[in-house]
PLY file of the C-alpha trace (Angstrom):
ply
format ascii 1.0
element vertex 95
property float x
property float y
property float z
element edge 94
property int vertex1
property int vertex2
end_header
0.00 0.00 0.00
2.67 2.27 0.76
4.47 1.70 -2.53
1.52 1.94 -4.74
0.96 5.72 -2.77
4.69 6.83 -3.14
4.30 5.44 -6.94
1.05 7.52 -7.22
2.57 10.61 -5.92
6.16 10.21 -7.63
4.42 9.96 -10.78
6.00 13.29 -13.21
3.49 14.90 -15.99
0.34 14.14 -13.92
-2.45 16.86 -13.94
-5.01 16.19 -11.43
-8.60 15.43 -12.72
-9.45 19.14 -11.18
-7.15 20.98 -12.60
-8.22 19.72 -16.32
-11.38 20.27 -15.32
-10.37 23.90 -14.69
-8.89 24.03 -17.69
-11.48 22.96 -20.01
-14.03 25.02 -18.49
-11.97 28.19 -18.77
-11.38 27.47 -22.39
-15.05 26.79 -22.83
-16.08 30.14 -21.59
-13.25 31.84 -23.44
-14.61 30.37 -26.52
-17.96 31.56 -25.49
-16.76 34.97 -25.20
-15.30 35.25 -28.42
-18.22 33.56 -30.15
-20.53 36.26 -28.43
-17.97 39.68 -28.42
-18.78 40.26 -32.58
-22.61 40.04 -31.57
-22.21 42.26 -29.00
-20.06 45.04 -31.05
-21.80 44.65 -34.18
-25.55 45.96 -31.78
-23.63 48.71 -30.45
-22.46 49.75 -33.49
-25.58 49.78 -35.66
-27.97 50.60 -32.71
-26.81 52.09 -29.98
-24.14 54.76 -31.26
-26.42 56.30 -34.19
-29.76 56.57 -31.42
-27.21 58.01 -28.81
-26.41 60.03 -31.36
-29.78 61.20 -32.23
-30.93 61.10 -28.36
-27.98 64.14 -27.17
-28.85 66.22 -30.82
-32.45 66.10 -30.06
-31.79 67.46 -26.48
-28.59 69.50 -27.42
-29.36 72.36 -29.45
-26.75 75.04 -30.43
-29.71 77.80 -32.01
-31.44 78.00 -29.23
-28.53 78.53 -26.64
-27.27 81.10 -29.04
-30.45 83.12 -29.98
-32.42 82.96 -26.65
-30.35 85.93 -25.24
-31.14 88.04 -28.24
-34.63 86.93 -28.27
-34.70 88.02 -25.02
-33.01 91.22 -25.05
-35.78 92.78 -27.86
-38.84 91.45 -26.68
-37.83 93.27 -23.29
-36.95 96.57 -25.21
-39.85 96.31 -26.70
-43.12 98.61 -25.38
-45.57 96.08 -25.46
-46.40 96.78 -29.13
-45.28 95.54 -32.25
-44.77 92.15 -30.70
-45.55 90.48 -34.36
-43.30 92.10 -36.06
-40.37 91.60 -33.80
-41.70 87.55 -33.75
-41.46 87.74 -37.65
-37.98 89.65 -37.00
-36.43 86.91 -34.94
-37.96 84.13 -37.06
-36.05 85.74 -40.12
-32.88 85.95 -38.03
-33.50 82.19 -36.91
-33.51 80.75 -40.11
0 1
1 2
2 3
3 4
4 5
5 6
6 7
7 8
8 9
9 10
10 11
11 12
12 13
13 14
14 15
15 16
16 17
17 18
18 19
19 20
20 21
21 22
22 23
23 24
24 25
25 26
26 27
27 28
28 29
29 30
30 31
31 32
32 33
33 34
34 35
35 36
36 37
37 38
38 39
39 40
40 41
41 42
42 43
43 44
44 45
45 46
46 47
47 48
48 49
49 50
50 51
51 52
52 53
53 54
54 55
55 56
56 57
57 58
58 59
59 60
60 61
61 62
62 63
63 64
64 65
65 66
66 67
67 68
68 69
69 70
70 71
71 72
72 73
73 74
74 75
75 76
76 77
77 78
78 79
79 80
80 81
81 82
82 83
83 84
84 85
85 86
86 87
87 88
88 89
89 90
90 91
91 92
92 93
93 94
């Protein structure tokens, strides 16, 4: 009994079960991951990036930040008349 555990022990190259079970698992879930990563890059490419896109231009807007001071500025100048023709004034200058 003793020699057949010394043999068992002394024996070079062996992997325990375990360990190849370790192994093979980690390779299966690598392989898994690079089955799944062209999937995953090929969504955020076609849909995510252009709607993000569209999401921050539809809530970002340069004309408004830019005119809403002047807008602003004449309809407080203003006297409480005219207030059509400065609207038709500002829509010329917004276009």
């Amino acid at each position: 009994m003793a020699t057949m555990a010394a043999e068992i022990a002394g024996t070079a190259g062996v992997v325990p079960m375990r360990i190849e079970l370790q192994r093979a698992e980690r390779r299966r879930k690598l392989k898994a991951q690079t089955l799944v990563l062209p999937l995953l890059l090929c969504i955020l490419i076609t849909l995510v990036l252009p709607n993000g896109r569209k999401i921050f231009s539809a809530v970002h807007d340069d004309t408004l930040l830019r005119l809403m001071p002047r807008a602003m500025a004449e309809l407080s100048s203003s006297d409480g008349r005219g207030y059509r023709m400065k609207a038709r004034t500002l829509l010329s200058r917004w276009a």
